[in-house]
C-alpha positions in Angstrom: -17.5 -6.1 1.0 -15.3 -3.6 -1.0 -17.0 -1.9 -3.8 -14.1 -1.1 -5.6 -10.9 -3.1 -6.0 -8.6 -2.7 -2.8 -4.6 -3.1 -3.5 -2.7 -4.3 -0.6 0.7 -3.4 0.6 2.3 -6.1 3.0 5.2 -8.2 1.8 4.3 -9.1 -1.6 0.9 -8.3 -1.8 1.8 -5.0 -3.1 -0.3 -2.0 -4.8 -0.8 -2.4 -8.5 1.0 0.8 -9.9 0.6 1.8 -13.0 3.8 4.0 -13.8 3.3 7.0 -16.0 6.8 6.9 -17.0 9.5 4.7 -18.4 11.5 2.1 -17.3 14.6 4.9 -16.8 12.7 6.4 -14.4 15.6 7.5 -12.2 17.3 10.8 -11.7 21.2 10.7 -12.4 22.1 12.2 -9.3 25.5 10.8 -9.3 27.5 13.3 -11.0 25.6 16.6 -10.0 27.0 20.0 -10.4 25.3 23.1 -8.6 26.1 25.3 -11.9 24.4 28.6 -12.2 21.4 29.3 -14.3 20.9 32.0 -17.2 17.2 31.9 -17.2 15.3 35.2 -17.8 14.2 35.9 -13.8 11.2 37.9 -15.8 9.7 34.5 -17.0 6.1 34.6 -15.9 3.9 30.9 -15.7 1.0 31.3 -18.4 0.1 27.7 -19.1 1.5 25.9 -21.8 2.7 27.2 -24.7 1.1 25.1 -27.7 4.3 26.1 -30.4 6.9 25.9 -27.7 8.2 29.2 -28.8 9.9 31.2 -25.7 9.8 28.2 -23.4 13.0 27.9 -20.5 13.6 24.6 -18.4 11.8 23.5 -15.7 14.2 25.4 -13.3 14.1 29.0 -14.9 9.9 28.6 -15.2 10.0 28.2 -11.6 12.7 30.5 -10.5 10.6 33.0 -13.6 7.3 32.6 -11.3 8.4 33.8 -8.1 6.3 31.5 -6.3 8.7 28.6 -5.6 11.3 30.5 -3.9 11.9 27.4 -1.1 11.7 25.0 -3.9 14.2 26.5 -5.9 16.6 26.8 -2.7 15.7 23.0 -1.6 16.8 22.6 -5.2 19.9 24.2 -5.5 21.3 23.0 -1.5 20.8 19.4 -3.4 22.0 20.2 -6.8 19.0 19.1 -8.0 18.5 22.2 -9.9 21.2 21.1 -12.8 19.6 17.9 -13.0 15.8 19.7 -13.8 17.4 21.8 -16.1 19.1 19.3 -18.2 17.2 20.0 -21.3 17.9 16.6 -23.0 15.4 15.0 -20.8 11.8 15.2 -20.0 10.5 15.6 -16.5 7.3 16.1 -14.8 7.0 18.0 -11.9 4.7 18.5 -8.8 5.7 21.3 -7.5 4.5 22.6 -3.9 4.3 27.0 -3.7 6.2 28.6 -1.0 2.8 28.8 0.7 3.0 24.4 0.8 6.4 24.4 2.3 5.1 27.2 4.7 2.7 24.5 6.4 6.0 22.7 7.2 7.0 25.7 9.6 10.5 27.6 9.8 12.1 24.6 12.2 11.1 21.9 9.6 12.3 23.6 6.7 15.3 24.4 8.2 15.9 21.3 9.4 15.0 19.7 5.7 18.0 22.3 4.8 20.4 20.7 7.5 19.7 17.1 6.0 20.0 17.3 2.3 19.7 13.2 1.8 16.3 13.5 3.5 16.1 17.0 1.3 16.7 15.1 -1.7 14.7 11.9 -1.5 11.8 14.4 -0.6 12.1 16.1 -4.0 12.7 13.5 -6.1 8.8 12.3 -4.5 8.0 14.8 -6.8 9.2 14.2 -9.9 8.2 11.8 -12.7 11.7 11.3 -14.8 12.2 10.9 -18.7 7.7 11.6 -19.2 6.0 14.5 -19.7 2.8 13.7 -18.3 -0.1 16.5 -18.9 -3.6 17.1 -16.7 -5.1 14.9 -19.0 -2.8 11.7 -18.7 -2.7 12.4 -14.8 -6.4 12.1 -15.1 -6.8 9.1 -17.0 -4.5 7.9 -14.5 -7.1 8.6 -11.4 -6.7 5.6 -8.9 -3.5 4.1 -9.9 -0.2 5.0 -9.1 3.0 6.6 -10.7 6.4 5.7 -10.0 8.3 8.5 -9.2 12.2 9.8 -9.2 12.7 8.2 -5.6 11.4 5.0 -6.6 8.2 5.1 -4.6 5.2 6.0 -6.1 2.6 8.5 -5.1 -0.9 8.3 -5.5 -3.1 10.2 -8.7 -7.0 10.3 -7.3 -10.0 12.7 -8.2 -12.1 14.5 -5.4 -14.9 16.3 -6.5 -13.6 17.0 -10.3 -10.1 17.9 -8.3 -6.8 16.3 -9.0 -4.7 15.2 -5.8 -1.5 13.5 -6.0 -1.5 11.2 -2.5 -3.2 14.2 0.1 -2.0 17.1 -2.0 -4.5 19.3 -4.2 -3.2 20.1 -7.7 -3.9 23.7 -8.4 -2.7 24.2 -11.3 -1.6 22.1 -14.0 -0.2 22.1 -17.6 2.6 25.0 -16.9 4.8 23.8 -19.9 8.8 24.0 -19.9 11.4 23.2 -22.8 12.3 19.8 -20.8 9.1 18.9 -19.5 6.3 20.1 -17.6 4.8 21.3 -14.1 2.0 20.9 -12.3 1.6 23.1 -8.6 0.6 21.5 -5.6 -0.7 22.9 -2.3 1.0 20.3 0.0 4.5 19.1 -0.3 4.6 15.1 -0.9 6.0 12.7 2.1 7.7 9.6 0.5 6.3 6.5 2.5 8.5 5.1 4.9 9.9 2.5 3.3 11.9 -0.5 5.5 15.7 -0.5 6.1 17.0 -3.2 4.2 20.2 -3.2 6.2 21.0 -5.7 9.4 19.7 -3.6 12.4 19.6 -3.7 15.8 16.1 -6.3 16.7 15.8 -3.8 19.6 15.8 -0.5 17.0 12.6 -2.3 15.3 9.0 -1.2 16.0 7.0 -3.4 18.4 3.6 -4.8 17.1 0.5 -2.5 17.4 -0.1 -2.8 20.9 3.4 -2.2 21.9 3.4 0.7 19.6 0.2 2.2 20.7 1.0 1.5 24.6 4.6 3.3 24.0 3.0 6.8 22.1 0.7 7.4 25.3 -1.9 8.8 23.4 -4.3 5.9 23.3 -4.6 4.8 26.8 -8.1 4.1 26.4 -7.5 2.0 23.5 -5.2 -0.3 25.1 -7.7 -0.4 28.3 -10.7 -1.6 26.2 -8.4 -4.0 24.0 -7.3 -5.7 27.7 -11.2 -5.6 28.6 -12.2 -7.5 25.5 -9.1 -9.3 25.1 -8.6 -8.3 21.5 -4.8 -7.1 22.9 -3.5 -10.3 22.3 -4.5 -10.6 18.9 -3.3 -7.1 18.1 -0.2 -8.4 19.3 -0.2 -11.5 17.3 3.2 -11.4 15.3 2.1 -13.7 12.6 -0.4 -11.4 11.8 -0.9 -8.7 10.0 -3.4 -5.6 10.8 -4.4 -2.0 9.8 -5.7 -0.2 12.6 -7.2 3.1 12.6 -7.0 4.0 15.9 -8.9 6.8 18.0 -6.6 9.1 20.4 -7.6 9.6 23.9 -9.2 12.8 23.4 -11.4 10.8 20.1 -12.4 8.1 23.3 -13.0 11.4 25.6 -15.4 13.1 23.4 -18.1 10.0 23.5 -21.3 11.3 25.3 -20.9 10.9 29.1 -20.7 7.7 30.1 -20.6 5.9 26.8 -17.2 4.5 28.0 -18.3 3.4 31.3 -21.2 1.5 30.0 -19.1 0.2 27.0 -16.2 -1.6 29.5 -19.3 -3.4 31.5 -20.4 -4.3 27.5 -17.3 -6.5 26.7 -19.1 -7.8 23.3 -20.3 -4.4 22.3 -17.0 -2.9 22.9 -14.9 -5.6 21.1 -17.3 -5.4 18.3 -16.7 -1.4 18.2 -13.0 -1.8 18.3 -13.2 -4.7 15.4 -14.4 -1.9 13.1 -11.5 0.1 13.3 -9.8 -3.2 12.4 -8.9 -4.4 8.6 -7.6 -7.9 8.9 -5.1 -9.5 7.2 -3.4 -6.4 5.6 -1.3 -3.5 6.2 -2.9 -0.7 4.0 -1.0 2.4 3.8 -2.0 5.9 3.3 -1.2 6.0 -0.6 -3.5 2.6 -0.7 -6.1 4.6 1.5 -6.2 7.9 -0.7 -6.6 5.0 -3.9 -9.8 3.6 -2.0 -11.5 7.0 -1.7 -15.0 6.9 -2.4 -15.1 3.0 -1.7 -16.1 1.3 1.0 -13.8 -1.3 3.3 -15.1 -4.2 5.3 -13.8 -4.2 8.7 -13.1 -6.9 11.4 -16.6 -6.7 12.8 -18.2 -7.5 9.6 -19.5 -4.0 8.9 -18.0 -1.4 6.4 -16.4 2.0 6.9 -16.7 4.8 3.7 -13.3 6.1 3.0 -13.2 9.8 1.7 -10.7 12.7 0.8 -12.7 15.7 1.9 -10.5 18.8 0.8 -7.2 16.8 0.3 -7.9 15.1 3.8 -8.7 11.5 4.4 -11.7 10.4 5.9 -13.2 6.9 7.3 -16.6 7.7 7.5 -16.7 11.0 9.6 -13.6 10.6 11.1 -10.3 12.5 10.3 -7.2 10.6 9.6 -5.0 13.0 11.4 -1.4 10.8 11.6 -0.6 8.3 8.6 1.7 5.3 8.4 2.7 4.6 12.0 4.7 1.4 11.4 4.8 -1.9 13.8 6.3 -5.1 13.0 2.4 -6.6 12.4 0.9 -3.9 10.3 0.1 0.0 10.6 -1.6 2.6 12.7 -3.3 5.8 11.2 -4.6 8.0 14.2 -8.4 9.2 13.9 -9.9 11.9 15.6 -13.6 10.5 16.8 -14.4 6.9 17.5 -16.1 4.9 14.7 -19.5 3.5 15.3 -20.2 0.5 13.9 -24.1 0.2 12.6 -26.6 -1.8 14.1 -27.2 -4.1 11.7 -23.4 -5.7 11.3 -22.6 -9.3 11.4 -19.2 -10.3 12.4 -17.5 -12.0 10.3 -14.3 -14.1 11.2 -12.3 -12.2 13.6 -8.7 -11.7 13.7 -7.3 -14.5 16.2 -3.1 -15.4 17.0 -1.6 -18.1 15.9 -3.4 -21.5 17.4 -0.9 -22.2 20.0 1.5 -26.0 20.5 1.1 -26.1 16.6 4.4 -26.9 15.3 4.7 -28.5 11.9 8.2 -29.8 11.0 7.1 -30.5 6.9 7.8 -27.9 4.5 4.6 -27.1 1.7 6.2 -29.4 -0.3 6.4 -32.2 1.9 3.5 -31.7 3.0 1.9 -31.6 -0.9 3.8 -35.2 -1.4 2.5 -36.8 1.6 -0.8 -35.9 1.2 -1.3 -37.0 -2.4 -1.2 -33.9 -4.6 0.9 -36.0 -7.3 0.6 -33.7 -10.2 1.1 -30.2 -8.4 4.2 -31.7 -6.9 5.6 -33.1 -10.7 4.9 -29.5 -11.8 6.5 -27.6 -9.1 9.9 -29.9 -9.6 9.7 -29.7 -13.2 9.7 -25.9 -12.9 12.2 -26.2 -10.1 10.1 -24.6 -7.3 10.1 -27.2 -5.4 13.6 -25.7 -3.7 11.5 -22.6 -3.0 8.5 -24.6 -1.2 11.1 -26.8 0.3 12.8 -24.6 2.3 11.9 -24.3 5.7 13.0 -20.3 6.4 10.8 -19.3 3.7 7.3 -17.8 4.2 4.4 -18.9 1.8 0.5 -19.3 1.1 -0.2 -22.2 -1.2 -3.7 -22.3 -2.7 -3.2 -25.7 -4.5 -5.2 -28.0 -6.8 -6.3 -31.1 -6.4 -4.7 -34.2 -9.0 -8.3 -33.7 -10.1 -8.3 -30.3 -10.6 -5.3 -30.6 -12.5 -6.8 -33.5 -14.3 -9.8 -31.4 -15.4 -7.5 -29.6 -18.1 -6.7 -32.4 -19.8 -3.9 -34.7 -20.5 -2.7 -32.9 -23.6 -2.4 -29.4 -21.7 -0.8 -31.0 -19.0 1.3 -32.5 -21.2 1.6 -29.4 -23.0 2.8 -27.2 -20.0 5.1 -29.6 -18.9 6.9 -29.4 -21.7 7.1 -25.1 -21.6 8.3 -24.8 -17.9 8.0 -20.9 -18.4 4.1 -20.8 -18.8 3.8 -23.5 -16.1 6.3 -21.4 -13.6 3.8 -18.8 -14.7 0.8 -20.4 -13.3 2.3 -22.5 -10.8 3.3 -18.8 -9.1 -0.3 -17.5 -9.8 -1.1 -20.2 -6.4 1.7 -18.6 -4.7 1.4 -15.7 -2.4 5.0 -15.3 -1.2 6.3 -14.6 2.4 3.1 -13.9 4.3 0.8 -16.7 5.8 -3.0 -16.0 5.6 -5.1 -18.5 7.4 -8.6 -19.2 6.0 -10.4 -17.0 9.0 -8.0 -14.0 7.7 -8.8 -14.7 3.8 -12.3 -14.2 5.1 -11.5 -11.1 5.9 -9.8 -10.1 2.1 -13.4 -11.5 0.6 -13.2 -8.2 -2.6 -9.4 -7.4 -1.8 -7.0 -7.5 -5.0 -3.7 -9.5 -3.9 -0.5 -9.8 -5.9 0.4 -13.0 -6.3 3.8 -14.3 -7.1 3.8 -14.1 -10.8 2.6 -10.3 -10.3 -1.0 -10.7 -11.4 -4.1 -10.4 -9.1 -6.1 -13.0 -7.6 -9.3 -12.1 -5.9 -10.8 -13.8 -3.2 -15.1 -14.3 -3.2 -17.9 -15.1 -0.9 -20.5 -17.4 -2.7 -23.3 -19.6 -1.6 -21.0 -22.4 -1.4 -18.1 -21.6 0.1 -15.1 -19.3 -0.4 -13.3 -18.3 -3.3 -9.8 -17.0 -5.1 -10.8 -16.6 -8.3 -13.4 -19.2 -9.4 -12.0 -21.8 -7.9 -13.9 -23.3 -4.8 -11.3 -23.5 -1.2 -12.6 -27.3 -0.7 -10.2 -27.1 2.4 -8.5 -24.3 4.4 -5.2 -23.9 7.0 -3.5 -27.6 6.6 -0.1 -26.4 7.8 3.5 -26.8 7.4 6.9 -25.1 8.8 7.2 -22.8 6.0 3.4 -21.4 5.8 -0.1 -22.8 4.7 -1.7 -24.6 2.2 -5.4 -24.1 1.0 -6.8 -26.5 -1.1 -8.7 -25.4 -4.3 -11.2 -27.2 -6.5 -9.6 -25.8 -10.1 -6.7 -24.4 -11.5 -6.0 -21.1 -11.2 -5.1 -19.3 -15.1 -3.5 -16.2 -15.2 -5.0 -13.5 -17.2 -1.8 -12.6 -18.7 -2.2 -16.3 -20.1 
């Protein structure tokens, strides 16, 4: 299973960030003024300056070095540039050379130019507002995240002794300014796509991942062998969630000859090869990715693939990741170059299947939870006042909920207790929640090691013991009893929060 902790991204079960900077984290960009700047053009970048004597603003040390020419012209066709050289505020800075908006080419720079929103939520990416944070902060902070200007957050990792902020090298850091500091990077940062919040056209949406993958071209041969081994249906499951790292044409064409052959008259071979470039249950972006290097991630088939940043580029096992975050409505592509081979020795775990069909529950979670006798988790969710959440019937949950026994195994006088602070028992009651995603017991199989938000923002962690499956240490006595408005999983114990 996963060797190190894996945060998911999909709905709520989101990356666990650990933010660098403080709650003000935003840029005022509202009331920006393109004013000139009076910084000596002679400022060279030395490092940091331990007295502060001679330092300018961020702005003037850049414009001083001569080697962020298109980042102080991206800066000042925003009017950024007045907002990094306010000197009543702290900012951190990664900032890419001329050389890392080169690898963009002429056209995409200029284009960049011709769009100044896109131009502007770019840069923010890479700034950290109101925090000075030095090499040795942004170390500490390897494998977590920071929050940055935008609002998204970028990923802080270590490669070989090297500091990378998502796929970008840091390579140099510490270059100290009278309103903050500046670190240089050799790539410049991509902001995640993020989802448009705003009533769009259902047609304008992506498809799922085999209507996405059929409509780029470029995996033919992916789609063929997902028909052959009828794992295109499953990919094509709505109500499910999937990262797929998924080999081009010319990745399938580079096999010895007649691998391919021999693998379509194979249908279980094949559909056990495609199942390891399958993570079930979860839509893991590239930021999450670049988090997991150096760990290892259990696939569909049961077997696990290494994931690595190799130079500032990401790996699984030997194969490039040469396109990130290709969005569909059940989870995310990220094209590889060569197909992965699963070892010999791997044994399947619970695949990925679509919904059971003619299964059509008219009882919300909470009805559900009455009728079936859980008396004391139903008098804690109405004393708290969930139950108008679970009730309603276009919501979208995963219930792991305890038994009257379970409940009763704390006590009468803690029961009693928490009823009477409906805070701390919202709390808890939320830690059972995982809000507006539905995982069946065969896909919580496939989390066995994964860290999952749940609704009360801590994690819960799902095991695979002798007896049985786990979240936490509390034993699933009985999975996927189902209701209009998700799925309920019944657990031995109640879950405590950590926080608690």
């Amino acid at each position: 299973m996963f060797t190190r902790k894996f945060r998911l991204v999909t709905g709520v079960i989101a990356v666990g960030l650990l933010s660098a900077c403080s709650d003000n984290n935003l840029l005022d960009t509202d009331n920006l003024a393109s004013g000139s700047r009076d910084g000596d053009d002679s400022n060279e970048i030395t490092g940091v300056v331990e007295d502060g004597a001679g330092l300018v603003n961020i702005v003037d040390t850049a414009v001083g070095a001569g080697q962020f020419t298109i980042l102080a012209a991206a800066l000042q066709a925003t009017g950024l540039d007045s907002v990094l050289a306010d000197e009543s505020r702290e900012f951190t800075v990664f900032a890419p050379d001329d050389a890392a908006f080169n690898k963009l080419g002429d056209q995409a720079i200029a284009n960049l130019l011709g769009d100044l929103d896109t131009l502007s939520n770019i840069l923010l990416y890479h700034v950290i507002a109101d925090a000075s944070v030095d090499s040795t902060t942004a170390i500490s902070l390897a494998g977590s995240s920071v929050t940055t200007a935008n609002t998204q957050d970028a990923r802080l990792s270590l490669d070989d002794g090297e500091l990378f902020v998502n796929m970008s090298r840091v390579t140099a850091t510490d270059i100290a300014a009278s309103n903050g500091i500046i670190h240089v990077i050799d790539t410049v940062l991509t902001p995640p796509p993020v989802q448009d919040e705003a009533p769009v056209d259902d047609a304008a949406q992506p498809g799922t991942i085999v209507d996405v993958a059929i409509a780029n071209g470029s995996f033919n041969t992916l789609i063929a062998a997902a028909q052959a081994t009828g794992l295109d249906a499953v990919l094509a499951d709505p109500s499910s969630t999937f990262t797929v790292f998924a080999p081009t044409d010319d990745a399938f064409a580079a096999l010895p000859a007649g691998t391919l052959d021999a693998l379509l008259d194979d249908p279980d071979t094949l559909r056990q090869i495609l199942l390891y470039h399958v993570v079930s249950g979860a839509a893991v972006n590239a930021e999450t990715a670049i988090g997991l290097a150096g760990t290892s991630v259990t696939t569909a088939n049961g077997a696990d693939v290494e994931v690595e940043l190799r130079e500032g580029e990401l790996f699984i096992n030997d194969s490039k990741v040469i396109i990130t975050d290709v969005q569909a409505s059940n989870g995310i592509i990220h094209v590889i170059d060569t197909v992965l081979i699963p070892p010999t020795d791997a044994t399947p775990i619970a695949e990925p299947v679509p919904s059971p069909a003619g299964e059509n529950p008219t009882a919300t979670i909470l009805d559900v939870a009455r009728e079936a006798g859980f008396n004391t988790l139903v008098a804690a969710v109405e004393a708290t006042g969930l139950d108008t959440a679970l009730g309603h019937p276009d919501d979208t949950y995963t219930v792991f909920a305890p038994t009257d026994a379970a409940f009763a195994a704390l006590g009468q006088d803690t029961i009693d207790a928490l009823l009477a602070d409906p805070e701390t028992l919202k709390d808890i009651l939320l830690y059972h929640v995982l809000p507006g995603v539905v995982i069946s017991g065969e896909q919580a199989t496939g989390l066995v090691g994964i860290d999952i938000q749940a609704g009360n923002s801590d994690i819960v962690r799902l095991s695979q013991r002798d007896s049985g499956l786990f979240i936490n240490d509390s034993l699933i006595v009985t999975t996927d009893v189902q209701a209009v408005n998700g799925v309920i999983h019944v657990i031995d114990a109640v879950l405590i929060p950590p926080t608690l």
